[in-house]
N, C-alpha and C positions, 0 to 999 in steps of 0.2 A: 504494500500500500504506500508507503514511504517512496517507494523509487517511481511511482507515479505520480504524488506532488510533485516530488522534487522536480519531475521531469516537465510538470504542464507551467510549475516554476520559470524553468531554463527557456521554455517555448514562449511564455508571457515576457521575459525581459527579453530574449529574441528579437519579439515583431514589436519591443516599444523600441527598443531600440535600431530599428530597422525604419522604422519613423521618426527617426530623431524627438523621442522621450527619455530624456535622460532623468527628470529631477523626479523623485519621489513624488510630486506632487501628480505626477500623470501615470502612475502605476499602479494598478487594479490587483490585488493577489482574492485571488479564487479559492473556497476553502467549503470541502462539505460537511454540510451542517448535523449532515448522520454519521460522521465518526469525530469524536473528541480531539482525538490523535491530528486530523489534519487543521481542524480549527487553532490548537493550539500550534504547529507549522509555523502556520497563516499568520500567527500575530506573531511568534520569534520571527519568523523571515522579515515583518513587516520592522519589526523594531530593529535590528541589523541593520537594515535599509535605509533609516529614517523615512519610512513612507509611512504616512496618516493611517491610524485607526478606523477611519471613516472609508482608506480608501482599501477595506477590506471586508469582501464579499462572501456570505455566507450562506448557501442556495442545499436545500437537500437535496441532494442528485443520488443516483444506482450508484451502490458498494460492489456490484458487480464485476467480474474485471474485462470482461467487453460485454457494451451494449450495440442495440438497433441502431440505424441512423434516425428513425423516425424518435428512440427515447431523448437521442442526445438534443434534438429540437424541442422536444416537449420540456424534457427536466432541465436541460442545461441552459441552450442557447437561447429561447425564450423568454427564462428567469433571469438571466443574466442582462440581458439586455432590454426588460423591464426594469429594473434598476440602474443600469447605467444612465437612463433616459428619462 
């Protein structure tokens, strides 16, 4: 479970940084809300980082270790981006 934050981690400061978002203040860390383990990640990674507590997203998504493309729309990518918005 661990090597999958860390990884969607690595793939989020990737494409901020691939858009020129360097400062904490433009960087979303993703953290699901049905394991403990990665919520707290989400806020050691955030605090490392000096990136805002606010700008830490906490969405229940599948514990699963692969889903459908159709869950990752429903639980992930539509929650997520009802709160960005």
């Amino acid at each position: 479970m661990r090597i999958r934050l860390l990884w969607l981690l690595a793939c989020l400061i990737a494409a901020a940084r691939a858009f020129g978002f360097s400062e904490p203040d433009h960087v979303v860390v993703l953290a699901n809300s049905r394991e403990h383990d990665s919520v707290g990640l989400a806020k050691y990674y955030a605090a490392a980082r000096g990136i805002p507590d606010r700008n830490i997203i906490a969405i229940p998504m599948p514990v699963e270790e692969t889903i459908s493309w159709s869950q990752y729309v429903s639980e992930i990518h539509n929650p997520l981006l009802s709160r960005l918005l």
